[in-house]
LUMZA-411853 format. One line per field, with one value per residue: x, y, z of N, C-alpha, C in turn. Coordinates in steps of 0.2 Angstrom, whole numbers. Last residue first. Layout:
<atoms>
n_px <- (X,...) .
n_py <- (Y,...) .
n_pz <- (Z,...) .
ca_px <- (X,...) .
ca_py <- (Y,...) .
ca_pz <- (Z,...) .
c_px <- (X,...) .
c_py <- (Y,...) .
c_pz <- (Z,...) .
</atoms>
This chain:
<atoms>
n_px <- (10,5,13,24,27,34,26,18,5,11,20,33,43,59,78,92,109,123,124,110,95,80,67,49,32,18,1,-12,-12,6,20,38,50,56,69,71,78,73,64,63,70,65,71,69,61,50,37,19,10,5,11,19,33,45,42,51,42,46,43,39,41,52,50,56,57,58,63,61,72,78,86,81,71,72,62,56,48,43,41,38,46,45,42,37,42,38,50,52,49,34,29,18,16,20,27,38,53,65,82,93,106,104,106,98,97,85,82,89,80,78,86,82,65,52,56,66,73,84,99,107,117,116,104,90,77,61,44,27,12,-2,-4,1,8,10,23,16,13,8,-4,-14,-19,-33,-46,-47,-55,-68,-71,-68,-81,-92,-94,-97,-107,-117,-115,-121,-133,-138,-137,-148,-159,-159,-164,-173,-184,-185,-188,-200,-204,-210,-215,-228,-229,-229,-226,-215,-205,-208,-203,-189,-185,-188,-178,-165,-167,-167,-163,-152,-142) .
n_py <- (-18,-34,-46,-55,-61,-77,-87,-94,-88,-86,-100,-91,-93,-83,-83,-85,-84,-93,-92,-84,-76,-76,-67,-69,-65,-74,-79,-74,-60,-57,-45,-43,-47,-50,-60,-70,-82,-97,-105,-118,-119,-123,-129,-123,-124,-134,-128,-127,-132,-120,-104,-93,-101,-107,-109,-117,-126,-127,-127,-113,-98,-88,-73,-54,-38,-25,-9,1,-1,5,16,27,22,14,2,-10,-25,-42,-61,-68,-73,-63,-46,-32,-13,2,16,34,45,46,30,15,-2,-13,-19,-32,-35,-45,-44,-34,-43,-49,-47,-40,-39,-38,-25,-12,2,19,29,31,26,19,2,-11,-12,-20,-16,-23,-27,-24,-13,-11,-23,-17,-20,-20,-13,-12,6,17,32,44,42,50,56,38,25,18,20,14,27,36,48,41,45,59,60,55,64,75,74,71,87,92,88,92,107,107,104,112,124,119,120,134,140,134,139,153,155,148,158,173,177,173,180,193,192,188,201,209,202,207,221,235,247,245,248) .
n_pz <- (-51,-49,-45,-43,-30,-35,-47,-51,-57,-70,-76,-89,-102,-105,-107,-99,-99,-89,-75,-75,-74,-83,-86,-93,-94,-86,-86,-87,-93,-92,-88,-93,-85,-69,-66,-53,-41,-35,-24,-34,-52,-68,-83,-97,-111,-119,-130,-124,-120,-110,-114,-121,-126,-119,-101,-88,-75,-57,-40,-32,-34,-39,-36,-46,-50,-56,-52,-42,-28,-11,-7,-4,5,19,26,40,40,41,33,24,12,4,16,16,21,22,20,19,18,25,26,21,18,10,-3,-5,-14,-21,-23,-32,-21,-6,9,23,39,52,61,68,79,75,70,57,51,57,63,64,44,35,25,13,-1,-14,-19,-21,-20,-27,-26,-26,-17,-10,-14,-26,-22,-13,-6,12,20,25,23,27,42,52,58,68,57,57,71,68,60,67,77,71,65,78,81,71,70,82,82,72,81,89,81,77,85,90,80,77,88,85,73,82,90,91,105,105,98,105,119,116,109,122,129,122,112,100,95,88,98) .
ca_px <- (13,6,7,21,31,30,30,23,6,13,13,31,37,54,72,87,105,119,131,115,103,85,73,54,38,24,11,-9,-18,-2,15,31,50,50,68,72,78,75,69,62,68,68,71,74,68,52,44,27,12,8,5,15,28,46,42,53,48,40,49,38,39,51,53,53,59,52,64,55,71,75,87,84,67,71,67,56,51,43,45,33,44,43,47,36,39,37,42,51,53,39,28,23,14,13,29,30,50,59,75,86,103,105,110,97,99,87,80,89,88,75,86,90,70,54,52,60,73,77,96,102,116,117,108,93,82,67,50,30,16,2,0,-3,8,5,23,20,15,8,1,-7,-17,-25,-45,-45,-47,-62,-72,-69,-75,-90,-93,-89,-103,-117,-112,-111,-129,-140,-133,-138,-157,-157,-158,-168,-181,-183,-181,-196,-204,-203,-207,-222,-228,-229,-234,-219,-206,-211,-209,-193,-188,-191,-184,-167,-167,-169,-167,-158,-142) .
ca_py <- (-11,-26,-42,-53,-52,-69,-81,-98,-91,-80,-94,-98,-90,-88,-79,-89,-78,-91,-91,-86,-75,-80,-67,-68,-68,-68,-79,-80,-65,-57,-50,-43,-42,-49,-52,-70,-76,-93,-97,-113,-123,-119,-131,-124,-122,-131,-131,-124,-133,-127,-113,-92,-97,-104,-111,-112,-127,-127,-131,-121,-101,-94,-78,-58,-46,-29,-13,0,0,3,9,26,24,20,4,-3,-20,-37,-53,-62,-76,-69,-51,-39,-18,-4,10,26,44,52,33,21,6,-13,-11,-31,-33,-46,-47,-37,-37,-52,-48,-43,-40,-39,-30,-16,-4,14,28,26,30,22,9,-9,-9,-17,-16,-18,-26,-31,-13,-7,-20,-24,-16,-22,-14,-15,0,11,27,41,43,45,59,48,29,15,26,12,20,32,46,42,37,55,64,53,58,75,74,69,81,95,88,84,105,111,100,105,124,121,115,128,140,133,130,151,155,146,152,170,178,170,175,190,193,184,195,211,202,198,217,227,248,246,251) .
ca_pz <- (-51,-55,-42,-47,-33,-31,-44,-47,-50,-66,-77,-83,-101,-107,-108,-100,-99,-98,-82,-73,-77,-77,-86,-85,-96,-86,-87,-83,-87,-96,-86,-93,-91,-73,-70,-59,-42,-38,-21,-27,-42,-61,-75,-91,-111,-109,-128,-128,-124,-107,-115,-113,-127,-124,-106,-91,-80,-61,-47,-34,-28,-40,-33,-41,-51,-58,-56,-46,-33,-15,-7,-9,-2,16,23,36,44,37,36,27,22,4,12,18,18,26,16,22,14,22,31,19,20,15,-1,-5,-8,-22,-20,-35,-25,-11,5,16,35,48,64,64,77,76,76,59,55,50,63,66,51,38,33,16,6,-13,-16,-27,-16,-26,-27,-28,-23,-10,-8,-25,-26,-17,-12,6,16,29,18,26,38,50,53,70,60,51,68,75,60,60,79,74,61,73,84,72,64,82,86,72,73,92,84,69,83,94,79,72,88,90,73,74,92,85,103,112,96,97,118,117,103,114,131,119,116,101,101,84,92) .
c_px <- (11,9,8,15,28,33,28,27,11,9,14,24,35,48,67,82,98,112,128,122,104,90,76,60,44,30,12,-1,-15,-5,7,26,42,52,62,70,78,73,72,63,67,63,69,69,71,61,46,32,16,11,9,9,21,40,45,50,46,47,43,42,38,49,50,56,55,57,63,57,65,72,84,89,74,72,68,62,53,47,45,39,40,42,44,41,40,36,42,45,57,42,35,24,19,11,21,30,43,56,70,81,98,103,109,103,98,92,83,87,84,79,84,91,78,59,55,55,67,79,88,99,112,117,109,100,87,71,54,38,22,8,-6,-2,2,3,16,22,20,13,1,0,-12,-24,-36,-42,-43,-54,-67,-66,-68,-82,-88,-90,-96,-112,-113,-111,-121,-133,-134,-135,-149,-156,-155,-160,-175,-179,-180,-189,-199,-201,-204,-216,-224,-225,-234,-224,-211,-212,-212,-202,-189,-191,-188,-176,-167,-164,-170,-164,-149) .
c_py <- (-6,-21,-35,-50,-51,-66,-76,-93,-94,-83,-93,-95,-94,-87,-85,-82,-85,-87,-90,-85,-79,-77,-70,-69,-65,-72,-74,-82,-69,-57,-50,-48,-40,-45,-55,-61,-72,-86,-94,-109,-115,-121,-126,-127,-121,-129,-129,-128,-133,-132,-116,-100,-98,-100,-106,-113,-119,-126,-131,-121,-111,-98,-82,-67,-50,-36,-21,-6,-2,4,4,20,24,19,9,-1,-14,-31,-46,-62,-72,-74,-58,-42,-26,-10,5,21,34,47,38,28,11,-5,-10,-25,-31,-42,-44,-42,-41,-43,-50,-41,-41,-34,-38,-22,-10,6,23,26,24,27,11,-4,-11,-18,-15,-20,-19,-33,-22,-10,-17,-20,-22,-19,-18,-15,-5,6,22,38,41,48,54,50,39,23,20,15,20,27,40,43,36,48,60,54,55,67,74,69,75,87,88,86,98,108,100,102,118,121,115,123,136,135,130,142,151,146,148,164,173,171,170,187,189,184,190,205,204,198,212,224,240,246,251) .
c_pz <- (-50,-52,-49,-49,-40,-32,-38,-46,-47,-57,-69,-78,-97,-102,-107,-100,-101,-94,-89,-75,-72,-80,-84,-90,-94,-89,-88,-82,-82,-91,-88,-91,-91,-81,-72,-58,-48,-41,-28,-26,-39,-56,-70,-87,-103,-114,-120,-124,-127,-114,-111,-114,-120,-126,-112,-99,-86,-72,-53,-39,-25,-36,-37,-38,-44,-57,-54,-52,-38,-24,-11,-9,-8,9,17,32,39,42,37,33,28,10,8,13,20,22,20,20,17,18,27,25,18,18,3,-1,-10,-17,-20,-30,-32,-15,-1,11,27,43,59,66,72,73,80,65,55,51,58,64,55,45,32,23,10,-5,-14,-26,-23,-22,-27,-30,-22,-17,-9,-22,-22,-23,-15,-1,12,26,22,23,36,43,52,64,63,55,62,72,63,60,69,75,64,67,82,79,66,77,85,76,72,83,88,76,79,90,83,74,81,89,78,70,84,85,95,107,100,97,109,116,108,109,125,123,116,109,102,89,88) .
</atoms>
């Protein structure tokens, strides 16, 4: 159409040696940059996806069981078989990834396996990790109003710097304040 050839811009670009080194070079530069940025590309992908079309909430978080009986699973699926059991309603689960409508989560025996979303619940409880004593205000100071042992199962209400002020129910309801190292499950949210 415009009477140009490649012999015609070889000839030009031969006589005016500065174009041509310029486009030598600009053309191994494009080509250093696309292979140099697929490598990147490349390396990004491979890294461990905690989260595939999750809830873009904040992992590692903190749930509980909604239900007094629940199945974790191996994989994120009903196809995939059970590997435990959990019987208590309100335990205490650390949520490690997510996968659509499935959560991977860890127990206090680090445990861990998969379980679907409407099973679990954002309401705040946790373990009593040591015998440690139930105070009335967040000090060492404050009056003891209970005892609590090991594995007990309390209600976070709120948590400062150092204490959290928790709930027991038993046959009497205990409010009070025990510092937030002897809980787990008391991560933020």
């Amino acid at each position: 159409m415009f009477g140009l050839n490649y012999m015609t811009i070889h000839k030009y670009l031969v006589k005016n040696t500065f174009i041509y080194y310029f486009f030598f070079f600009f053309f191994f530069f494009l080509i250093f940059c696309l292979v140099a940025n697929s490598k990147l590309a490349i390396s990004k992908s491979k890294e461990n996806r905690v989260s595939i079309n999750g809830s873009g909430l904040k992992i590692p978080r903190m749930v509980s069981l909604k239900n007094s009986f629940t199945y974790m699973r191996s994989g994120p699926g009903k196809e995939f078989p059970i590997q435990f059991e959990l019987n208590q309603k309100g335990y205490p689960l650390k949520i490690i990834a997510e996968f659509n409508n499935w959560r991977k989560v860890k127990t206090y025996n680090n445990f861990t396996g998969w379980i679907h979303t409407q099973l679990l619940s954002s309401f705040k409880t946790g373990l009593i990790t040591r015998k440690t004593l139930l105070k009335t205000i967040p000090s060492n100071s404050g009056n003891s109003v209970a005892k609590l042992l090991p594995n007990l199962l309390i209600n976070i209400k709120n948590c400062k710097e150092k204490w959290c002020k928790i709930e027991v129910i038993t046959n009497k309801v205990f409010v009070g304040w025990v510092k937030k190292e002897t809980i787990w499950g008391s991560i933020e949210n």
